[in-house]
N, C-alpha and C positions, 0 to 999 in steps of 0.2 A: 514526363520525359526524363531520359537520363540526367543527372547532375552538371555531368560534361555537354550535353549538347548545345552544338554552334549557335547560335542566332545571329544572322549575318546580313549583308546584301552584298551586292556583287555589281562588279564594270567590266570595263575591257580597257584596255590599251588606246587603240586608234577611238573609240566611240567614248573616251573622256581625257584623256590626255590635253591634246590640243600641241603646241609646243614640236608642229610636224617636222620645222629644220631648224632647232635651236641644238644646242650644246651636242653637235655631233651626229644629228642622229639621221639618219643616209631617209632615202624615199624607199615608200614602201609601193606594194603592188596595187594599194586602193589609190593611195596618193596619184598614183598616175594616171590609173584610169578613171578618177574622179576629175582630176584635173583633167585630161584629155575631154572624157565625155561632157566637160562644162557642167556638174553636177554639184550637187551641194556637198560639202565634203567634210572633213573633220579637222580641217587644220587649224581650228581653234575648240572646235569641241566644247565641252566645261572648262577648257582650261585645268583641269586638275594636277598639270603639270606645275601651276602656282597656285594652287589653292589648296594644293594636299594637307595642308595643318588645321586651315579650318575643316574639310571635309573630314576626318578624318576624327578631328574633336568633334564635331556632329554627330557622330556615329558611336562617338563614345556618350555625351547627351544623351542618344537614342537608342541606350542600354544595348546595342549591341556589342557582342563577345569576338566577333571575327569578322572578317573581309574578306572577298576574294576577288582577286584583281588579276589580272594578266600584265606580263612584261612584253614589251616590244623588241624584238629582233634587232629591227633598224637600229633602235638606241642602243645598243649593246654589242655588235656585231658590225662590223662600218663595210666590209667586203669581201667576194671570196673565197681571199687567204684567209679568213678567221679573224681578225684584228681586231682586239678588244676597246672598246671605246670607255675608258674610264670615265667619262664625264655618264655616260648612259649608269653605270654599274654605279657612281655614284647617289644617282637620285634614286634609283630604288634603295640603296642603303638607309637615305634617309626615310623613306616613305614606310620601309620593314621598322626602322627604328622608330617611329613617329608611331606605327600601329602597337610595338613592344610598348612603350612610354604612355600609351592611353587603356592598356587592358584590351586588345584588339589582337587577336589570333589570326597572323597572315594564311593564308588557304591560297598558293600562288598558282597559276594557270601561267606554262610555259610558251605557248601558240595560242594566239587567238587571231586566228586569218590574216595577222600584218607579214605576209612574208615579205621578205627585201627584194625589192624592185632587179637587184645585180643577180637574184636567184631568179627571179622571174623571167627575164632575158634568155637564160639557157634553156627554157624549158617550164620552169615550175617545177611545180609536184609529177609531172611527165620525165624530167630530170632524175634517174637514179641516184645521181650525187649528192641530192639535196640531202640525200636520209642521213649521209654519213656528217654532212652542217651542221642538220640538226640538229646533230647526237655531242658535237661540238658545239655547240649553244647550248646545248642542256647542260654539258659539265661545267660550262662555265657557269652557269646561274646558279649549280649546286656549288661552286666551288667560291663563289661570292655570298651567296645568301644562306648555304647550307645550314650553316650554325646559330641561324634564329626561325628558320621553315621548316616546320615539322609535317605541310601539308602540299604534297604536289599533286599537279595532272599536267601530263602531258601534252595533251591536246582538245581543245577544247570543239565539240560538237563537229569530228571527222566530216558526217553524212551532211551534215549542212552546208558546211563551205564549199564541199568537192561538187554537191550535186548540183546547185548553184552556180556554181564556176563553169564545169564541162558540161553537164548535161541541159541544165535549165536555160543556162547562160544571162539568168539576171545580174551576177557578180563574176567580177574577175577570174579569171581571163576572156569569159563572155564567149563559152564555146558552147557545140551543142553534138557531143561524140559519144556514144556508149564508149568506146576502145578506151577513151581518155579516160572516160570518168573512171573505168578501170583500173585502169592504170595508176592515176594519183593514188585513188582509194590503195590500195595493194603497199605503195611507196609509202604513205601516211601510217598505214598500220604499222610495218616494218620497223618505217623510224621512231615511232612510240613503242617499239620492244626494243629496239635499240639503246632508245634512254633508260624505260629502266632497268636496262643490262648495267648500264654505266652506273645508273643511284645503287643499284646492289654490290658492286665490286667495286666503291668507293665508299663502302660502306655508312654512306650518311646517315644523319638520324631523319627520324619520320616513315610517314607513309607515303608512295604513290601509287596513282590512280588516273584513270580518265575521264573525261566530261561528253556528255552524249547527250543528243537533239532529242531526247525520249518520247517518242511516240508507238503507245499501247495500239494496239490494232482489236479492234468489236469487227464481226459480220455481220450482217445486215438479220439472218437468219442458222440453221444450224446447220444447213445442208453440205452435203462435200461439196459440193462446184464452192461454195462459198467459203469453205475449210481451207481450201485450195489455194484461194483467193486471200482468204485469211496469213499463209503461210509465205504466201508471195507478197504480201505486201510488209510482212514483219523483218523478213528477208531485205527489201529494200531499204524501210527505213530503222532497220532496231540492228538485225543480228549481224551483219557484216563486221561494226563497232564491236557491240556486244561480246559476242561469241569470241570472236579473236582477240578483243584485249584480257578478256576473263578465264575464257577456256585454253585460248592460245590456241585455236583452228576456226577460217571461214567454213562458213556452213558448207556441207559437203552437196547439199542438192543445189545451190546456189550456185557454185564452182560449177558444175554439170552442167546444170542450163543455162550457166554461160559459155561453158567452153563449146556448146555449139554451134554458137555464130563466132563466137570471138577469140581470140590471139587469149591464152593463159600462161604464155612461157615466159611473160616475168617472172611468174611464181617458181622460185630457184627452190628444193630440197634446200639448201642448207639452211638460207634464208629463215623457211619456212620452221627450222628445229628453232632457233632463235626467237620466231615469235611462240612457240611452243612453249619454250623453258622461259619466257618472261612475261608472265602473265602479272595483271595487276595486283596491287593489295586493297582497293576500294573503288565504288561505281560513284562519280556523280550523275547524277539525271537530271536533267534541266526539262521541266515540266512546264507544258500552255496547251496543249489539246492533245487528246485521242486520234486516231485514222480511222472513222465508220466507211467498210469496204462491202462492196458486192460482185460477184464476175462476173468476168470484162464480156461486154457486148458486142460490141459495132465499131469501125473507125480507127482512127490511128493515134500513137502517141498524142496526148496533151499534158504541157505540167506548168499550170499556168499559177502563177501566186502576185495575193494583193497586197501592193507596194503604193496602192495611192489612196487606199481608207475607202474606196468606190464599193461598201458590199456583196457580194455577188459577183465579183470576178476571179475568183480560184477556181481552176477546173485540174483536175489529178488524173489521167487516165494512162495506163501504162497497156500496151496492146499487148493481150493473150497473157495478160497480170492478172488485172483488177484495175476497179475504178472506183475512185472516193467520193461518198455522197454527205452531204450535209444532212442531220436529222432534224426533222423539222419541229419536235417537240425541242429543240435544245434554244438555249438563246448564244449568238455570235457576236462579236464586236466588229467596228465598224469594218474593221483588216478583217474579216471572215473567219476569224478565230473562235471556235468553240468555247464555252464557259462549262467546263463539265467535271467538277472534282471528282467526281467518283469512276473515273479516269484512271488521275491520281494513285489513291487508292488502288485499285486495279492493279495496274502495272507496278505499282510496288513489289504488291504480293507475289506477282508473276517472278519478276527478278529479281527479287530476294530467295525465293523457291525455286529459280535456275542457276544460279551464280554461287550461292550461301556467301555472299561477301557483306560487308559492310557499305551503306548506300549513304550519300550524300544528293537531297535534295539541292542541288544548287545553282538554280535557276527559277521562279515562276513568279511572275505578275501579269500586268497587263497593260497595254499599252491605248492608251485612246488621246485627242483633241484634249487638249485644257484651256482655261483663261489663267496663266499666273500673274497676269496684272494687281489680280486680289493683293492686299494682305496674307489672306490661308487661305491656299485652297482646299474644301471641305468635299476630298472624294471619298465620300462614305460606299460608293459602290467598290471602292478598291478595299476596303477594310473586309468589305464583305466577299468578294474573291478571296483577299489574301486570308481571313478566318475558314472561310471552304475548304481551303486547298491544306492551308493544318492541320483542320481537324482531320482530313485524310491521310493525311500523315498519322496522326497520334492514332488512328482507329489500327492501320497498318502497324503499328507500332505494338498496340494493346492487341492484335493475334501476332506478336510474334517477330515482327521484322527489326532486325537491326538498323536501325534510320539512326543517325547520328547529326544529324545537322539542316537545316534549312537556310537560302540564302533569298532575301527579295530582289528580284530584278524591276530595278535598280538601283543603286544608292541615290543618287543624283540623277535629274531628269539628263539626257546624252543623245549624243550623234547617233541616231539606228539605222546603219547603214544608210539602203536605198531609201529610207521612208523620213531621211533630214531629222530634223529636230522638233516638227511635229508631231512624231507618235511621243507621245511622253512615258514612262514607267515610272519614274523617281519618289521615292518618300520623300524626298526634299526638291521644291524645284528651282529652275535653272531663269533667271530669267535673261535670255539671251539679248535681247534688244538693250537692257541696261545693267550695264558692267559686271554681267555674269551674278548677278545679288542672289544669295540662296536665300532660300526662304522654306522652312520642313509645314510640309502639309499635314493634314488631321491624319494621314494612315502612319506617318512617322511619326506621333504622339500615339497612337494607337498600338501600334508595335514594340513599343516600349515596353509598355505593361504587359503586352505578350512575354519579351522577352526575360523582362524582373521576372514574372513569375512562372517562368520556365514553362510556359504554355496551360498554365492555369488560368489566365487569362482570356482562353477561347471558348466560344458557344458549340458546348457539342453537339454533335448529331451522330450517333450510335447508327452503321450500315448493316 
């Protein structure tokens, strides 16, 4: 691997902060409907909000080179008018300077699903206003942290949040509209050209880029009904993101078939030159499984996803799309997640050969039940996903592809969303029943030596 490449992990804001109404910082749109729906929530989280020095020196222990973390709106943004909340702007000062002061490369994520409860009220992402907020939160965060972040994105995994929100309606706002999901989606992208309209004619240092929910799409077989199926389902979950933040144009057959059932006159000309002329300067992909699609049969919409470890309860089916089946040679986790690096792999190659930009892996582990009662906990199966998924990396790497960095999800065990604090990810875990005590498990010793020897440390397997 390159000299420079990252070895990282990665959090978010609301699913490791904790600290949801301390020094300022306003409710955001989970906070309420977490709180409303009596659900288990994030208002203490890891706590990371006071534990950032040990975390943080953890990570420098566990040789890794960067972090990527996401800042919260709420903390930083109080209503609005824009009013800058100096108590939020200063804790991430410290947290930026805390990762400078340990050899830790910040890799900052501007959005990660906390939008402000006062943006939420109007509308949301259905709000055209929201774009132009956004674009006013991003200069603020360049204009606070600019001068030690040499690494941005925008927005972290568009298709995840939105399709979830309106279409799925497992998360916030808990809708279930094509017109919506449209809608946001369109608004989102916008606003991620919008920003970096703003990092380019602010000339800041560094690069930006976006974060994307990556999911490669396989057919079942090679036929066209299934090509077809193949194209609609990359369309849904890849190129919407993809294409527009990279190429700076929605797919053009995607726009068609939807402009037949649906409303497309958000989409302004001018607008549209804007996400044209701001396209990104790097991909990250955030990697956990493939899409295996076949076309669509019989019956009506389902987009069912598991939220409570019960296997066997994800069902995909988009009428007169496709529809997603599990293969049964593959092994899944208890959430119905594929185990399939050569996925990975795969869709590298793929866009890195559509985009020619530079990619950041920054995203993939796995989440399963633990006992952190132990002393260490010895997940040797996690050492063996997370050595799968790099060597896929590095084989992508060795034909050619610009891969610059990986991050493990997660640094610390965290709030994951609807699924609590159950589904664990963390190289170091969380023990939340007793006063939050870290304790780094055998894949955080194990990653270490990955990361010292710049991925000499992994068991190849040549594809």
């Amino acid at each position: 691997m390159h000299k420079e490449f990252l070895w990282g992990s990665a959090t978010a804001s609301y699913q490791c902060e904790g600290a949801w109404n301390e020094d300022g910082r306003v409710e955001s749109m989970w906070d309420r409907y977490l709180h409303e729906h009596h659900l288990e929530n994030g208002d203490i989280a890891s706590d990371f909000y006071h534990h950032y020095k040990e975390d943080i020196k953890l990570m420098k222990a566990g040789g890794q080179n960067a972090y990527r973390f996401s800042l919260s709106w709420p903390r930083i943004i109080s209503d609005r008018e824009g009013t800058i909340n100096p108590l939020g702007i200063d804790f991430y000062n410290r947290v930026i300077d805390c990762c400078l002061e340990n050899g830790i490369t910040p890799f900052v994520t501007i959005y990660h699903w906390d939008l402000p409860q006062y943006w939420q009220e109007t509308g949301g992402w259905l709000d055209h206003n929201v774009c132009e907020a956004y674009d006013h939160y991003a200069k603020v965060c360049f204009d606070n942290f600019g001068d030690r972040v040499n690494y941005w994105a925008t927005f972290n995994e568009p298709k995840w949040c939105l399709v979830n929100g309106y279409l799925i309606g497992n998360y916030p706002p808990g809708e279930h509209d094509v017109q919506h999901t449209m809608n946001a989606a369109y608004n989102m992208m916008f606003a991620s050209a919008l920003a970096v309209r703003t990092f380019r004619q602010g000339n800041y240092q560094g690069k930006i880029g976006i974060v994307h929910s990556y999911t490669p799409v396989d057919g079942v077989d090679d036929t066209i009904q299934t090509q077809i199926a193949v194209r609609n389902a990359d369309n849904y979950s890849n190129n919407w993101v993809l294409d527009t933040a990279a190429l700076g144009e929605f797919p053009m057959d995607l726009v068609t078939r939807l402009s037949q059932d649906y409303d497309i006159s958000l989409m302004k000309p001018e607008e549209l030159k804007i996400i044209k002329d701001n396209t990104v300067d790097f991909l990250g992909l955030n990697y956990y499984a493939r899409s295996l699609v076949k076309p669509y049969t019989h019956g009506e919409t389902q987009l069912q996803f598991n939220n409570t470890g019960k296997p066997g309860s994800t069902k995909i089916v988009l009428k007169d799309w496709f529809e997603q089946v599990m293969d049964p040679k593959s092994e899944f986790t208890e959430w119905d997640t594929e185990i399939y690096p050569r996925g990975l792999y795969d869709g590298l190659k793929k866009a890195y050969a559509k985009y020619d930009l530079p990619i950041y892996v920054t995203e993939n582990g796995v989440g399963v039940r633990e006992d952190v009662s132990v002393p260490k906990v010895h997940d040797d199966w996690r050492i063996s996903y997370m050595n799968d998924h790099i060597n896929a990396i590095m084989n992508a790497v060795d034909d050619g592809c610009d891969i610059r960095g990986y991050f493990a999800w997660s640094t610390m065990d965290l709030y994951s969303w609807k699924n609590g604090v159950e589904k664990r990810y963390g190289l170091v875990a969380v023990d939340f029943d007793h006063h939050l005590e870290r304790r780094p498990k055998a894949s955080y010793d194990w990653f270490k030596k990955v990361a010292d020897s710049n991925g000499d440390a992994i068991k190849r397997q040549a594809y």
